[in-house]
C-alpha positions as CSV (number, residue, x, y, z in Angstrom):
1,X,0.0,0.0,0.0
2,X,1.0,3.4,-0.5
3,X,0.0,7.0,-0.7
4,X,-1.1,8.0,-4.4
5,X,-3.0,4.1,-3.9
6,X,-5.1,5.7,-1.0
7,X,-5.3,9.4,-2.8
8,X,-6.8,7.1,-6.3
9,X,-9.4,5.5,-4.0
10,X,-10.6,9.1,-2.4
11,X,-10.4,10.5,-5.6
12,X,-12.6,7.7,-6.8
13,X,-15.0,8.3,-4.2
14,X,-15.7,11.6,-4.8
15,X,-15.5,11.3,-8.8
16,X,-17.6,8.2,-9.1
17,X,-15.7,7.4,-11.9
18,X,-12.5,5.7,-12.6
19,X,-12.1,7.8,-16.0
20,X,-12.7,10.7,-14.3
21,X,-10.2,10.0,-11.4
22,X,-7.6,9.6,-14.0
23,X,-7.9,12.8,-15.3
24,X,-7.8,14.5,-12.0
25,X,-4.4,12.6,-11.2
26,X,-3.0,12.9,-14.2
27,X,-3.1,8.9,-14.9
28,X,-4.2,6.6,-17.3
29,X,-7.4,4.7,-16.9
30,X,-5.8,1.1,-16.5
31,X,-3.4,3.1,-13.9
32,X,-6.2,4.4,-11.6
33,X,-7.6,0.4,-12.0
34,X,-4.5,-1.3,-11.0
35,X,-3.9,1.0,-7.8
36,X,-7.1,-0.3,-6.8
37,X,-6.8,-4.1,-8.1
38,X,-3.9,-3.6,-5.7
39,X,-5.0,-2.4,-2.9
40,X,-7.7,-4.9,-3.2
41,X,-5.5,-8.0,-3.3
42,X,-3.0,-7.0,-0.9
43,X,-6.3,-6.5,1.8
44,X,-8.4,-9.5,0.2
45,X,-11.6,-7.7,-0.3
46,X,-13.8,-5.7,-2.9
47,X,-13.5,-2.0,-2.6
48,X,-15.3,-0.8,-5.5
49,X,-18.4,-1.8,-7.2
50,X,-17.8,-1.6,-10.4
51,X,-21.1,-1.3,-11.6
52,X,-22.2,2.1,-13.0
53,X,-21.9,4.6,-11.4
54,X,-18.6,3.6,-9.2
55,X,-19.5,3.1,-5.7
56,X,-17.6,1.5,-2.6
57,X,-18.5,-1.4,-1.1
58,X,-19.2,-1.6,2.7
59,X,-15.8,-2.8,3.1
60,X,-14.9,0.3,0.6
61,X,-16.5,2.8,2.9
62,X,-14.8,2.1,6.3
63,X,-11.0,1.2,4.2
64,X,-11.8,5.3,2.9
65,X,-12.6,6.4,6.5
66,X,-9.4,5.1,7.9
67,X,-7.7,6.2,5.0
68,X,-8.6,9.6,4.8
69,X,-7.2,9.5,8.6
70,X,-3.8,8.6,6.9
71,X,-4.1,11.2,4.2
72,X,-4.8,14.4,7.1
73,X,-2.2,12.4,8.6
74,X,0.6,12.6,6.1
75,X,-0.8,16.4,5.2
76,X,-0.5,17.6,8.6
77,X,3.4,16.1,8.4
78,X,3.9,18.5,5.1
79,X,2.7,21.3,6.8
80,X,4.9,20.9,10.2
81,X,8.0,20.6,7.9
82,X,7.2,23.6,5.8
83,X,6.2,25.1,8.8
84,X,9.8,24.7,10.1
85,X,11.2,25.9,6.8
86,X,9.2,29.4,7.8
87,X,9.6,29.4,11.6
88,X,13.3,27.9,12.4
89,X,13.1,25.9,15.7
90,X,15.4,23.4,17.1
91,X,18.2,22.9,20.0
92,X,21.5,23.9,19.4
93,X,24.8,22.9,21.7
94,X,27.4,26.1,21.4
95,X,30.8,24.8,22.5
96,X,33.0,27.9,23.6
97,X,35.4,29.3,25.9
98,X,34.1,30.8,29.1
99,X,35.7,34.3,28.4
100,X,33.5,34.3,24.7
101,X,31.0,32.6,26.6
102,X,30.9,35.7,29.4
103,X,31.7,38.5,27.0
104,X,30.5,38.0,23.7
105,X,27.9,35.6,23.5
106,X,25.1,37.4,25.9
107,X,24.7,39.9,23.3
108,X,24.9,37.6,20.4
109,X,22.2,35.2,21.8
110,X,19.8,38.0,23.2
111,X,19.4,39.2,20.1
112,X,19.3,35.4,18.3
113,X,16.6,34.6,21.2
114,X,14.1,37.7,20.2
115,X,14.3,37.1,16.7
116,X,13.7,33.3,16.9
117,X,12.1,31.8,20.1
118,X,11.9,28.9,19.2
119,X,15.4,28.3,18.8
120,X,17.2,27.1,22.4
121,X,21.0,27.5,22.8
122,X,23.2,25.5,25.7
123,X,26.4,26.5,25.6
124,X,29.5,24.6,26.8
125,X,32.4,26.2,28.2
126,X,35.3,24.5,27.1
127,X,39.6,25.3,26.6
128,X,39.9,26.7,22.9
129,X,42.4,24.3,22.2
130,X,39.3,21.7,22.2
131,X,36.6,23.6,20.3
132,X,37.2,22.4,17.4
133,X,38.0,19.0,18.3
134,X,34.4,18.8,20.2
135,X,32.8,20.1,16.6
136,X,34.6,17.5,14.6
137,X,33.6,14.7,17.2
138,X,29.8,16.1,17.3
139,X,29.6,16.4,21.1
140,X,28.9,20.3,19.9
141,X,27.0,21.6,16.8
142,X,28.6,24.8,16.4
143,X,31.7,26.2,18.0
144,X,33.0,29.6,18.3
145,X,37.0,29.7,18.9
146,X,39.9,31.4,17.9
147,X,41.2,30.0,13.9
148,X,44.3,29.7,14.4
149,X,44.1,25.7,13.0
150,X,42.8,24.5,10.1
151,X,41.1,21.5,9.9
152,X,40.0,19.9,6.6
153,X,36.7,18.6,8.4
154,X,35.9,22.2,9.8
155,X,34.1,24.9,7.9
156,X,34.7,28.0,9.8
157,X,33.6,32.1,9.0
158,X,35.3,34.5,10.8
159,X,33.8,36.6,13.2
160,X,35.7,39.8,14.7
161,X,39.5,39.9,15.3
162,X,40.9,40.0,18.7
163,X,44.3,41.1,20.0
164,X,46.0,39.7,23.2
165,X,47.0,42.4,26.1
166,X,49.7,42.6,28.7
167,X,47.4,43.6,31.8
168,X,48.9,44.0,35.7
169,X,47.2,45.2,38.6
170,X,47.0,49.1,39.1
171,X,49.2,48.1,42.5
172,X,51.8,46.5,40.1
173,X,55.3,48.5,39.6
174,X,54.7,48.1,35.8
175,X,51.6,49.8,36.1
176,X,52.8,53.4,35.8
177,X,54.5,52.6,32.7
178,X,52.4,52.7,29.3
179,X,54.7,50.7,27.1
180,X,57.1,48.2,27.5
181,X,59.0,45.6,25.5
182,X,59.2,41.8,25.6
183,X,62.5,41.7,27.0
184,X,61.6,43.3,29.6
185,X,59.3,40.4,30.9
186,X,62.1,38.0,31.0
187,X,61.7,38.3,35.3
188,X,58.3,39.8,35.7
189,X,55.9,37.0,37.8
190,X,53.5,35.8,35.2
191,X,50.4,34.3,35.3
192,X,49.8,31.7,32.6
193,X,46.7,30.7,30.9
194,X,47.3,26.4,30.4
195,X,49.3,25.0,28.1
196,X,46.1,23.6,26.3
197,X,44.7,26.9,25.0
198,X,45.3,28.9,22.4
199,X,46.4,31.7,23.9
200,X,48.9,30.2,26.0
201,X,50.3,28.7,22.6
202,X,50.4,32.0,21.0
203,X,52.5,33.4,24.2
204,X,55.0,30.7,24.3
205,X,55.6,31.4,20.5
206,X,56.0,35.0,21.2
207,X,58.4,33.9,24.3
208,X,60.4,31.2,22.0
209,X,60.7,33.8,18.9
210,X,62.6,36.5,21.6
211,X,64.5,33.4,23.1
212,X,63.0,34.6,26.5
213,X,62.2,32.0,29.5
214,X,59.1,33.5,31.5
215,X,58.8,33.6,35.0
216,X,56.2,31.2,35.3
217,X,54.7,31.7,38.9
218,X,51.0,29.9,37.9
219,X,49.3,28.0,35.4
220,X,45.4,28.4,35.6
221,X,42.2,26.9,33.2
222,X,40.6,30.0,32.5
223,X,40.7,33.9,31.6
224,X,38.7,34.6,34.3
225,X,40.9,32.5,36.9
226,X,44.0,34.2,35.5
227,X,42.2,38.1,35.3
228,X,41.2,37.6,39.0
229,X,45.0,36.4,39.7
230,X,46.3,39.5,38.5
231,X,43.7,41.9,40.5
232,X,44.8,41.2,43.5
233,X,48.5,41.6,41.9
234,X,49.9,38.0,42.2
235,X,51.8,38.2,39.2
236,X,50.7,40.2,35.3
237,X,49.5,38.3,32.7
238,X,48.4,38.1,28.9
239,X,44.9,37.9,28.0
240,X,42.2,38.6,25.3
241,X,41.4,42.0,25.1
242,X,38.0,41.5,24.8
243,X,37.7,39.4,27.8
244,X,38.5,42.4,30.1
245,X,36.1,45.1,29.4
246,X,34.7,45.2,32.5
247,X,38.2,45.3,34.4
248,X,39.2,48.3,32.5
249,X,36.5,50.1,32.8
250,X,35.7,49.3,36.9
251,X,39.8,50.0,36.9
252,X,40.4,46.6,38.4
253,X,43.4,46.4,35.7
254,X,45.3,47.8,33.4
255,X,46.8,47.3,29.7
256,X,50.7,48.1,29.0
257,X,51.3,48.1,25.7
258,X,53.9,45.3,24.4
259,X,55.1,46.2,20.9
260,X,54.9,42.4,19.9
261,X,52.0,41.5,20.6
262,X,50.1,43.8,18.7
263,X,48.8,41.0,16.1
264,X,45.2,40.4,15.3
265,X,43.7,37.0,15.8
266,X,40.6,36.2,13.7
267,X,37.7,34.7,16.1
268,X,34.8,32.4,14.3
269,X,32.6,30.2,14.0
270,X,33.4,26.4,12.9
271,X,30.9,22.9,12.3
272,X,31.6,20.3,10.7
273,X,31.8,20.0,6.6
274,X,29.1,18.4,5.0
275,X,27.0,17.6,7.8
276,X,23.0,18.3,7.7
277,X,21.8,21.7,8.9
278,X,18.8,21.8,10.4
279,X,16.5,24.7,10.0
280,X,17.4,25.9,14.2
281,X,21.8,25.8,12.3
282,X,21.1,26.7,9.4
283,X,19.7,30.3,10.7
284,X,21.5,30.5,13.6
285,X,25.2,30.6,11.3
286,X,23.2,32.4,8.8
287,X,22.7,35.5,11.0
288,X,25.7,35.2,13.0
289,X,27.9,35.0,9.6
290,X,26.1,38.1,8.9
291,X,26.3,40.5,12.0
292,X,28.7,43.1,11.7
293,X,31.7,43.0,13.6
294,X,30.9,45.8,16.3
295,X,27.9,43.4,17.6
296,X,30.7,41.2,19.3
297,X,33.2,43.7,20.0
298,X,31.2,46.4,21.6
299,X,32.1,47.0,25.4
300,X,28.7,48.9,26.2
């Protein structure tokens, strides 16, 4: 059995004719009677009285009712899924780090959640170094992360640009300074993000290119672990620029300037190539590839 069988035998019903029926489905008249012939065999009854005019039998009459049940049925089914075409809903899991997750991403998904309500976001917070690799494994749908590797399994768009800041504690000694070189940080206390992250990876380049051994006086997980470190002036530290808005402004810390590390780092979004988008991905990378940058970079 199948559905154009069950759409012949309504249209049958209503046309009292099997020429008729034809025409209205665009088939042939020995088409529209070996549907039914079918349909008949495979339940081992008489549908139609053949007799003119076309009727159904008694058995005819209650197979239509149940099969008109199917037909709303599979019509009801169409109109969800176009329905979803027009109204994206869906879940989405958000892998991040927890100073994106903190600074950016409250902006981003306010204005995702007004425009689409339907759409719900959890976010995990996650080392940068293992965005992508959570992406690539599926344990995430979409990640946002530094690109700084390339992955032939990852699609990514990029986002803003970020820069990384030398920031020490306004009870610091370095803090009445404005610049300062990297060779002058060969004995300064620092506080390290892991070795895990990206941005720890991008200071040990930095470090190795200068042929400069840091004083390493703690390792920590996070941005925030490391900013809070460096308020109450256990050591300065290099961070992402855009995870210390708030510092700056509430005075907590301050930036010195470091001639070498004033490098842009491109910031995106990455899922896997070639995998199915459902309507909740599709337009939740759709608008994200499209906001301007100032929507994740503002500090208001």
């Amino acid at each position: 059995m199948n559905i154009s069988q069950l759409e012949t035998l309504l249209t049958i019903s209503k046309t009292m004719s099997f020429r008729k029926a034809g025409e209205l489905l665009n088939l042939t008249q020995p088409a529209v009677s070996a549907q039914i012939k079918s349909l008949e065999d495979e339940f081992k009854t008489v549908l139609i009285d053949r007799n003119q005019p076309v009727t159904l039998t008694d058995h005819g009459q209650v197979f239509l009712e149940h099969a008109e049940r199917v037909l709303a049925i599979v019509e009801e089914l169409k109109q969800k899924l176009n329905d979803l075409n027009l109204t994206p809903q869906g879940h989405i899991l958000l892998g991040t780090t927890s100073s994106i997750a903190i600074q950016i991403l409250p902006r981003v998904l306010s204005y995702f959640q007004n425009q689409y309500p339907l759409i719900k976001t959890t976010i995990h917070t996650m080392p940068s170094s293992q965005v992508m690799a959570s992406v690539e494994n599926g344990s995430v749908d979409v990640g946002i992360t530094y690109l700084s590797e390339r992955n032939p399994n990852i699609a990514s768009s990029t986002l803003y640009y970020d820069t990384f800041e030398l920031v020490v504690s306004p009870e610091n000694p370095l803090s009445s300074l404005t610049h300062t070189t990297v060779d002058k940080l060969k004995d300064v206390p620092m506080i390290m993000l892991a070795p895990d992250t990206l941005g720890r990876r991008f200071v040990d380049a930095m470090f190795r290119k200068y042929n400069i051994q840091p004083n390493i006086v703690m390792e920590l997980s996070s941005s925030e672990e490391v900013k809070r470190m460096v308020e109450i002036d256990l050591g300065v530290a290099i961070v992402s620029k855009l995870s210390i808005p708030t510092e700056l402004k509430l005075g907590t810390l301050k930036i010195i300037k470091v001639h070498e590390l004033e490098t842009t780092h491109p910031v995106g979004v990455v899922y896997k190539s070639g995998r199915y988008l459902n309507t909740a991905m599709h337009q939740f990378l759709s608008d994200l590839k499209g906001m301007p940058e100032h929507q994740f970079i503002s500090s208001e």
